[in-house]
C-alpha positions as CSV (number, residue, x, y, z in Angstrom):
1,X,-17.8,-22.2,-15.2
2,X,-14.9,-20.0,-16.7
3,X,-13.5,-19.0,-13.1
4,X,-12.7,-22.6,-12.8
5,X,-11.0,-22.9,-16.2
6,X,-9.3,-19.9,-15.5
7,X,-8.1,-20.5,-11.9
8,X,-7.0,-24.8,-12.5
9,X,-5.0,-23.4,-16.0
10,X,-4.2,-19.8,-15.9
11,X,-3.8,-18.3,-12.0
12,X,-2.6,-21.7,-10.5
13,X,0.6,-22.7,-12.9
14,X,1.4,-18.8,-12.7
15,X,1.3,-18.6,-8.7
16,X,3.3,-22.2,-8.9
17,X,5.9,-20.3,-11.2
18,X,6.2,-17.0,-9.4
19,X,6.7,-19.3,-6.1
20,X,9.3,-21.6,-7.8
21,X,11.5,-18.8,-9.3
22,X,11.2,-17.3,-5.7
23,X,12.4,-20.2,-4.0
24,X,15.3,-20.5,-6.4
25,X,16.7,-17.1,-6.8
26,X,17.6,-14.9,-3.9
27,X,16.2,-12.1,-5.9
28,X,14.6,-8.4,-4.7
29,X,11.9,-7.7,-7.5
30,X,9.7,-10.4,-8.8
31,X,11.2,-13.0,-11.5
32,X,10.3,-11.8,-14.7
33,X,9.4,-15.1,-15.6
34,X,5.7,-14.6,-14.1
35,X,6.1,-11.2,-16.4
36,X,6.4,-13.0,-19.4
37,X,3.5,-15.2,-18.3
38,X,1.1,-12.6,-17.0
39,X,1.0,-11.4,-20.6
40,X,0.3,-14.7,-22.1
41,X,-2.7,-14.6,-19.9
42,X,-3.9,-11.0,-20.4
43,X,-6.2,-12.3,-23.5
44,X,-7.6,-14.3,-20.3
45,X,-8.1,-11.1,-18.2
46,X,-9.5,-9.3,-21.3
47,X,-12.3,-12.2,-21.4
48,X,-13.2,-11.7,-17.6
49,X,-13.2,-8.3,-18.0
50,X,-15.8,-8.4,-20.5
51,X,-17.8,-10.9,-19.1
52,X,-18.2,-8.3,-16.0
53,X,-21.0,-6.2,-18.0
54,X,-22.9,-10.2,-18.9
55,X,-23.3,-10.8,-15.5
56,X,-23.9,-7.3,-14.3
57,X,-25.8,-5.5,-16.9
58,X,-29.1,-5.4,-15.1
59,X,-27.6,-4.8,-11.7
60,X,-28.2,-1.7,-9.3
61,X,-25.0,0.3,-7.6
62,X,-23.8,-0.8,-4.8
63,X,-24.7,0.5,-1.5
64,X,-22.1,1.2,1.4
65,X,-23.2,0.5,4.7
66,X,-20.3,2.9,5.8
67,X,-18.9,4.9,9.1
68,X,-21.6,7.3,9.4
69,X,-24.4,5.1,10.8
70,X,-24.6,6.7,13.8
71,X,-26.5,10.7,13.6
72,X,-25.2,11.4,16.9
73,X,-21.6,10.7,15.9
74,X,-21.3,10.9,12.3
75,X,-20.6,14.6,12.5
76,X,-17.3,13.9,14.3
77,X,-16.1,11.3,12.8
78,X,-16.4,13.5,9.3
79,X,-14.6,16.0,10.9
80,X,-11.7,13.7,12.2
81,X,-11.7,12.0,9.0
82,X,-11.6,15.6,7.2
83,X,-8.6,16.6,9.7
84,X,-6.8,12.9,9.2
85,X,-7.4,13.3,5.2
86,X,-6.0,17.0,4.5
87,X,-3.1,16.4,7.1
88,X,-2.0,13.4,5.2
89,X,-2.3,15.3,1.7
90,X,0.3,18.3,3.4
91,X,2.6,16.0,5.5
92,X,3.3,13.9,2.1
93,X,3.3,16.7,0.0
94,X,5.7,18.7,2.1
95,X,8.1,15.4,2.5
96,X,7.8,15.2,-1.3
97,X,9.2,18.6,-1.4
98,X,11.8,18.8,0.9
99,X,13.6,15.8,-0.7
100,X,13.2,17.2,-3.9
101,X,14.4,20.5,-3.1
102,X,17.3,20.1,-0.3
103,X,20.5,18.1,-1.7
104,X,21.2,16.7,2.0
105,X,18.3,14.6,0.7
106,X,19.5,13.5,-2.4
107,X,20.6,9.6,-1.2
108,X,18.6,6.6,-2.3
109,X,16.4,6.5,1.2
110,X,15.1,9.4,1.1
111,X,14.5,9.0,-3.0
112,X,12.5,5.7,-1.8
113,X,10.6,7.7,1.0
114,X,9.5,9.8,-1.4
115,X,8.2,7.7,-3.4
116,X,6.3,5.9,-0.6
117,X,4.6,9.3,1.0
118,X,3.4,9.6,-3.3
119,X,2.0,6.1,-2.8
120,X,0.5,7.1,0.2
121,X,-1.5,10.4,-0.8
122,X,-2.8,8.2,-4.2
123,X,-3.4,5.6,-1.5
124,X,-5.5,7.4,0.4
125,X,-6.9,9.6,-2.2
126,X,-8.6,6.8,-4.1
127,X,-10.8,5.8,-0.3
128,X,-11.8,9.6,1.6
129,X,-12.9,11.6,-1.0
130,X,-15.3,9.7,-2.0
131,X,-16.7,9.1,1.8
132,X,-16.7,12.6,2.8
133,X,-18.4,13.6,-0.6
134,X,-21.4,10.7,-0.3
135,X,-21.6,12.3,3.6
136,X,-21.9,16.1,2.3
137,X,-24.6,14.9,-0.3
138,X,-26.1,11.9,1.9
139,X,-25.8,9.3,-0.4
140,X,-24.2,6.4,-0.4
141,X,-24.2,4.6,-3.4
142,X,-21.2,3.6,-5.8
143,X,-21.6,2.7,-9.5
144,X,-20.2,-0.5,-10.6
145,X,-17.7,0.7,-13.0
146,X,-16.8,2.8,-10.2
147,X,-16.4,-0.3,-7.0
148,X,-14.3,-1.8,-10.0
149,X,-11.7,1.0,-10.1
150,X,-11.6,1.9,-6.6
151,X,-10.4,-2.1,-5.7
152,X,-8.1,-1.8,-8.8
153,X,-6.7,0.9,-7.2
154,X,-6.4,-0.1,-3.6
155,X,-5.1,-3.6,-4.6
156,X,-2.4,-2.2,-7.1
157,X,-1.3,0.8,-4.5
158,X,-1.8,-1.5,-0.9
159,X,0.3,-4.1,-3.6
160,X,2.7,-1.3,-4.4
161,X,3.6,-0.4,-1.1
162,X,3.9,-3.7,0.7
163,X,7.1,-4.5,-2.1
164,X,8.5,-1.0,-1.1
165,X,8.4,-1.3,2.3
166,X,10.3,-4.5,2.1
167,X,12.5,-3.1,-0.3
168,X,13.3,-0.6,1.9
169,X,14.9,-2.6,4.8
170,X,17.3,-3.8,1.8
171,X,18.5,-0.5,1.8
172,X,19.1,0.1,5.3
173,X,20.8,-3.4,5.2
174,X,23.6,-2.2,2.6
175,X,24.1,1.1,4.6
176,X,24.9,-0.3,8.0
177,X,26.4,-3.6,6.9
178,X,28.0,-3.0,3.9
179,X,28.6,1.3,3.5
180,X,31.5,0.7,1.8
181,X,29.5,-0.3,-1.5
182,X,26.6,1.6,-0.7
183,X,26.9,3.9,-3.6
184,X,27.3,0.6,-6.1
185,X,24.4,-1.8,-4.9
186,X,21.7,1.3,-3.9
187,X,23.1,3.1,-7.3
188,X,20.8,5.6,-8.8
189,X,19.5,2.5,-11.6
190,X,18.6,-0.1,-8.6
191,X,17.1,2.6,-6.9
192,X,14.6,3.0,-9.8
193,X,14.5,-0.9,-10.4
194,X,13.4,-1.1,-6.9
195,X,10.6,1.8,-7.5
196,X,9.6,-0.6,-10.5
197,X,9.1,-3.9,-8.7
198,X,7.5,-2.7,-6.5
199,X,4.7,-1.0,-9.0
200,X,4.8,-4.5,-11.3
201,X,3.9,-6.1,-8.2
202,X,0.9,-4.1,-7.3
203,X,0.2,-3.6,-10.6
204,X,0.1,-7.4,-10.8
205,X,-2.1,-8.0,-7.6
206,X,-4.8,-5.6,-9.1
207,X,-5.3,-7.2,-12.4
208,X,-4.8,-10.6,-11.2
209,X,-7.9,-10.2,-8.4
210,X,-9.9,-7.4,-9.7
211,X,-11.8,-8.6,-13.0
212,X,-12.2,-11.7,-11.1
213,X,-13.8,-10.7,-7.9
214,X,-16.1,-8.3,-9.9
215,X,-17.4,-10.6,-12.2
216,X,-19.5,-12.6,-9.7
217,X,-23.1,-12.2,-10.3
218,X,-24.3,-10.3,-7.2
219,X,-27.8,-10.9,-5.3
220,X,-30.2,-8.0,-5.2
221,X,-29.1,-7.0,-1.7
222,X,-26.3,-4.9,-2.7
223,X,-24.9,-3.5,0.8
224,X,-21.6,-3.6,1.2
225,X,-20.8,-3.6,5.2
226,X,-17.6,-1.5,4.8
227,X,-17.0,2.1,3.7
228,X,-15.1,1.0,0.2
229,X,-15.0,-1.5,-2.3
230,X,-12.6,-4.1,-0.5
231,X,-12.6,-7.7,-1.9
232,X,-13.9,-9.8,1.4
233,X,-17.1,-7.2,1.5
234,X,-17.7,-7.3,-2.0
235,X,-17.4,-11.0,-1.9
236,X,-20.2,-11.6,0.6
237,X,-22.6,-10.2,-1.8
238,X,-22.1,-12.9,-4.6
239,X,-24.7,-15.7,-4.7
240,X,-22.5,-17.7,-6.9
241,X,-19.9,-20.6,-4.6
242,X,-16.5,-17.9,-3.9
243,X,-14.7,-20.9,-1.7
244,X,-12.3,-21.9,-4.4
245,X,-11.6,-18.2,-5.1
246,X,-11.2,-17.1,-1.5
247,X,-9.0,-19.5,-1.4
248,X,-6.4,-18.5,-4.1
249,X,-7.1,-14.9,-2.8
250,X,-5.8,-15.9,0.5
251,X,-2.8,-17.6,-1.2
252,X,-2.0,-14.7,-3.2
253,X,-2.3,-12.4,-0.2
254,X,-0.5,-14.1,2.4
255,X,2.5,-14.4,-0.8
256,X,2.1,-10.4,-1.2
257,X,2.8,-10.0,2.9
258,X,5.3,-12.5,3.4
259,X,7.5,-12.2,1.1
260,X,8.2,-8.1,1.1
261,X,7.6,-9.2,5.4
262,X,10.5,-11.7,4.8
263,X,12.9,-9.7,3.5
264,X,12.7,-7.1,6.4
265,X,13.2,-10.0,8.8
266,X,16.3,-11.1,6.8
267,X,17.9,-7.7,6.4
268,X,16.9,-6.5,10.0
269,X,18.5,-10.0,11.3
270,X,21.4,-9.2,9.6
271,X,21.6,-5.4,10.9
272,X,21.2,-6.8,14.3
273,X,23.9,-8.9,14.0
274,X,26.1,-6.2,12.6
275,X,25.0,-3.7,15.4
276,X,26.2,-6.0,18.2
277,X,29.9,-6.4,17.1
278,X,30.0,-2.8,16.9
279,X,32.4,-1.3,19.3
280,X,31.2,2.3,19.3
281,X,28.1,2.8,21.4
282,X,27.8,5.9,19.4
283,X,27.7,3.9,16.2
284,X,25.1,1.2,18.0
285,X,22.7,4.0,18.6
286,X,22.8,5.9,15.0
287,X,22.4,2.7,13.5
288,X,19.8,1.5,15.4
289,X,18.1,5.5,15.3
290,X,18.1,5.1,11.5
291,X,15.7,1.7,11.5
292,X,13.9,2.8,13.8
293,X,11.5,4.7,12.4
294,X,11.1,2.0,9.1
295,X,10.4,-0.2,11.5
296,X,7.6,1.7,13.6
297,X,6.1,2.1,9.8
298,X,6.0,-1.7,8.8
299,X,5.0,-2.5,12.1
300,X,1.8,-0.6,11.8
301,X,1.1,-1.5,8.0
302,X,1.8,-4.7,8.0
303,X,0.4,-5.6,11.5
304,X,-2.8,-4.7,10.4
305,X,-3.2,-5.9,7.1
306,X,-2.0,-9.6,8.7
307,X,-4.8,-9.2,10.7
308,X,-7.3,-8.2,7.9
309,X,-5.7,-10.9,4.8
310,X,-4.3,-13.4,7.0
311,X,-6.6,-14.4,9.8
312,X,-9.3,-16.8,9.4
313,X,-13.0,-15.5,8.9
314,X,-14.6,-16.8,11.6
315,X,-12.1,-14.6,13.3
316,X,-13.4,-11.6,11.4
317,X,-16.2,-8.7,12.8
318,X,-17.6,-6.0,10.5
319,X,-16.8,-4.2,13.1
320,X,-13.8,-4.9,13.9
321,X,-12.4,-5.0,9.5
322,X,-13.9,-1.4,9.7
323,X,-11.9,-0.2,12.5
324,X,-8.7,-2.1,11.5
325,X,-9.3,-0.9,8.0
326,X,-9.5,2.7,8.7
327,X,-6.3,2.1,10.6
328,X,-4.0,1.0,7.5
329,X,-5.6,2.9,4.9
330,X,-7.0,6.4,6.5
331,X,-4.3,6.4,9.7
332,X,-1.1,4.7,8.5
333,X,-0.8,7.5,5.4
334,X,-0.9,10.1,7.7
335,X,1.3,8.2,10.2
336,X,4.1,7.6,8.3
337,X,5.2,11.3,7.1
338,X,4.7,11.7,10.4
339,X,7.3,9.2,11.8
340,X,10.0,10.0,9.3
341,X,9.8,13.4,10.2
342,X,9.4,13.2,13.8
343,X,12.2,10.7,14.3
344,X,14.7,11.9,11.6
345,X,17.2,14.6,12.4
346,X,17.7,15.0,8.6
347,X,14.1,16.0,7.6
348,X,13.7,18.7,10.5
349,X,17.0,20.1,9.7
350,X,15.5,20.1,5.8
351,X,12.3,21.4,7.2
352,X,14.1,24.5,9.4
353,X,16.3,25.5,6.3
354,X,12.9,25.3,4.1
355,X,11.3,27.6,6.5
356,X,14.6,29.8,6.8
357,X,14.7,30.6,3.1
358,X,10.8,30.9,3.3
359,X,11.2,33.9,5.8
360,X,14.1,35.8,4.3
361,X,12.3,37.0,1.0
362,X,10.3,38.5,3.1
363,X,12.2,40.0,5.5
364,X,14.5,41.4,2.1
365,X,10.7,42.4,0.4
366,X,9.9,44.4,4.4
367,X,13.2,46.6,4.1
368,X,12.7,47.8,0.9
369,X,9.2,49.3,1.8
């Protein structure tokens, strides 16, 4: 079969490159080296892509089993979901544009929360609408082409936002334990190298997994027990053998946690460290107030995509992959503007002198009349 030509001398020699330039560089962005090779193996990729349509052109859409199974409930849970949904859009939006707009936001944390609450609203973007829609219309059915490019998406933005949160604890790292050369190692260029690795990365996940998982041949029953296009569902539907693929899957999953999840352990150790032979308890506490809330936010996304990518299947419950799904991708983009916001003295101040300049055109438009 082609999957096995393409996993023994395409994905394998890559993932053993991409691990070996890891281990031997203590790097922040993926070596470019497994750049270079992912485009020798695009003509690969543009193979499996095409063979999608020869093993799928007779084939039906696909079928979600979904949340709404239930009459009795499935009223409220489109409602909570509706609430969950639009809140996310505004809080993310409105974090966009306060660090756009107020210059006491203009340092390279906020610049790489702002780009995480735009992952975050594509993020969950590409999964609701099209539940709450196929609830309004009762259907629930997906078209092939369109399973395909909601996994592409969810694997390149999930992908994308793994790297960044990772990336992130670099940053706090240089601000508490080296400010002095803050403004040289988070300059305004690594800032956007950071923003970039952490795309390529994604961006790499998705095309990697995607033509491969949907190029199985599929049985007739074509219900997917989940309420997207998410690679373990889909999986369970092919008749042909998925073991060796699961496998590299699992590989490349537990690579895309661990190693973003390793470099917050590293930095965090480090700001630890630095914390305790502080002499200022004042200094202790501010230091410690400004992780906090990164933490809280990894804790959350990472805790429950371990428990989704990393645990073993006969662990796993449909029930249970739909509940902790909905956490990290309908809950956790909501959460996090949330958190920042919340916990962060310098966003409510930027939020009250948003609201401030809001009022005062219209106090100046009320005199006049």
């Amino acid at each position: 079969m082609w999957q096995e030509y393409y996993f023994l001398n395409v994905f394998f020699p890559l993932l053993k490159v991409c691990c070996l330039t890891i281990n031997s560089h203590v790097v922040i962005l993926l070596p470019w080296e497994c750049y270079h090779l992912f485009w020798k193996i695009l003509p690969y990729i543009g193979t499996t892509v095409g063979s999608m349509e020869e093993y799928n052109t007779s084939s039906t859409d696909f079928t979600f089993m979904g949340l709404f199974n239930r009459k009795e409930t499935s009223g409220l849970i489109f409602a909570i979901i509706s609430i969950i949904f639009f809140t996310a859009l505004m809080a993310n939006g409105v974090m966009i544009f306060l660090i756009q707009t107020d210059l006491r936001l203009h340092t390279p944390m906020y610049f790489l929360l702002s780009h995480l609450s735009l992952i975050d609203m594509m993020y969950i973007s590409t999964i609701v609408p099209k539940m709450l829609v196929d609830y309004l219309l009762d259907q629930r059915t997906i078209s092939f082409v369109g399973c395909t490019a909601q996994h592409f998406l969810y694997l390149t933005l999930v992908g994308a936002e793994f790297f960044l949160l990772g990336l992130m604890a670099y940053d706090r790292y240089v601000a508490i334990c080296n400010p002095l050369r803050y403004p040289v190692l988070m300059s305004r260029r690594i800032c956007w190298m950071i923003i970039a690795g952490s795309w390529f990365g994604g961006s790499l996940d998705g095309f990697l997994l995607t033509p491969i998982t949907m190029s199985f041949p599929f049985c007739n029953s074509r219900e997917i027990n989940h309420f997207f296009c998410e690679a373990p569902a889909v999986l369970k539907l092919a008749c042909a053998d998925t073991a060796l693929y699961e496998t590299v899957m699992y590989v490349c999953c537990v690579l895309m946690l661990l190693i973003p999840f390793s470099v917050v352990l590293a930095s965090y150790a480090r700001i630890l460290t630095t914390v305790q032979c502080m002499s200022s308890v004042e200094g202790r506490k501010k230091a410690l107030a400004t992780c906090s809330s990164h933490m809280t936010v990894v804790s959350l996304f990472y805790g429950a995509a371990m428990y989704t990518y990393m645990l073993p299947h006969s662990y796993h419950k449909p029930a249970q992959d739909k509940v902790l799904s909905v956490f990290y991708t309908i809950l956790t983009p909501m959460l996090n503007p949330l958190i920042y916001s919340l916990r962060n003295k310098d966003v409510t101040g930027a939020l009250k002198r948003a609201l401030g300049r809001f009022k005062s055109p219209q106090r100046a438009s009320g005199g006049v009349f």
